[in-house]
Steps between C-alpha positions, in 0.01 A plus 500: 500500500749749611674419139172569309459826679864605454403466143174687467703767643732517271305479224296773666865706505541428095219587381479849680868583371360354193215739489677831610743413244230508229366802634799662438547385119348746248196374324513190338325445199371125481418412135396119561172405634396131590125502591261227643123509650165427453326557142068487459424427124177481325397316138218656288427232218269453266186291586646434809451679922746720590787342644653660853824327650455367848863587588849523248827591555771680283915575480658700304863617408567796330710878490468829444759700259501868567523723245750777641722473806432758690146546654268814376434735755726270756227243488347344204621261245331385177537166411440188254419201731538166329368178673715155397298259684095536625362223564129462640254229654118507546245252667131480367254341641127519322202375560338478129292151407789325712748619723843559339835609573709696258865563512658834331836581435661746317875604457587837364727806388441893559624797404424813576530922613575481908574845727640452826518785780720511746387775794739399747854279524340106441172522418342479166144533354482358161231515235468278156384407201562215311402268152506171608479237225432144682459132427216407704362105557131438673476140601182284537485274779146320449582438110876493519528754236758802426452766336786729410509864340673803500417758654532910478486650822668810681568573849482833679563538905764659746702397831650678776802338636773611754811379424510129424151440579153615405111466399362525146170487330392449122212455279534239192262487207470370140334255298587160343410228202515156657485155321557146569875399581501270133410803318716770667783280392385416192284693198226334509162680296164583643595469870288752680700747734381584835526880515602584853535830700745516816488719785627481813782681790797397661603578870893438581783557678805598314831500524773723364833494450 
């Protein structure tokens, strides 16, 4: 016990000479942003009830290139974010003739106008925009059957972080052709697309670097 406790205290020690020494670094400006959370999405199909995600989850990887070195006014900074890696998962449950369960996954790109302010040493409020083009699947459960399309959506939202950590929230929306797996990945004539309409937000913490 006494060992443990020796420990925690200095660890305690560290990570206060850690923080005063941050504190007295200039600004920092941290490019890189790993996010992960909870995401709500919702289907609007043809001939079909709205679908409405019991719960999903999302993580994405991406950075931020400034265009000029030096903030305006001492605190802003126009950007071009561009997201490598966004990957998302929803749960559907419905209630229509049968109950079914529906698996959705998408993976993704963006790009897009950001502006970041910086009011004081650390933190930053950011603000986006982005095209997101995305490969999105929508699995059947009750009739084992995939469907698979692409899909044109964009994402707009903001996050406040201090530091290394912080909170974000954005809005997703776009719309979709689906058809059956055989056809996606083959041409195959007079196979009827399902057209689809997406909507939905993401809640996240985020990480930057």
């Amino acid at each position: 016990m006494k060992k443990i406790g020796f420990l925690l205290v200095m660890l305690c020690v560290c990570m206060t000479a850690f923080s005063q020494e941050e504190e007295s670094k200039p600004a920092r400006v941290r490019s890189n942003y790993v996010n992960i959370g909870y995401a709500e999405s919702k289907l609007n199909q043809d001939y079909f009830p709205q679908l409405k995600s019991d719960w999903g989850a999302h993580f994405t990887i991406g950075k931020t290139f400034y265009l000029h070195k030096k903030p305006l006014l001492k605190f802003i900074r126009f950007g071009i974010d561009a997201t490598w890696f966004d990957l998302t998962y929803a749960n559907y449950k419905v209630d229509y003739e049968e109950k079914e369960t529906f698996h959705h996954a998408e993976a993704a790109i963006h790009v897009g106008p950001s502006v970041t302010f910086t009011p004081v040493n650390g933190l930053n409020i950011c603000g986006y925009f982005r095209y997101a083009p995305t490969f999105s699947a929508l699995y059947s459960a009750a009739n084992d059957n995939y469907n698979l399309g692409y899909a044109t959506r964009f994402v707009g939202g903001g996050s406040v972080s201090y530091k290394v950590i912080g909170v974000g929230f954005e809005a997703r929306f776009g719309k979709s052709k689906y058809e059956p797996f055989e056809a996606f990945l083959v041409d195959i004539e007079d196979v009827e697309k399902i057209n689809t309409k997406l909507a939905g937000f993401r809640v996240y913490l985020t990480f930057r670097y």
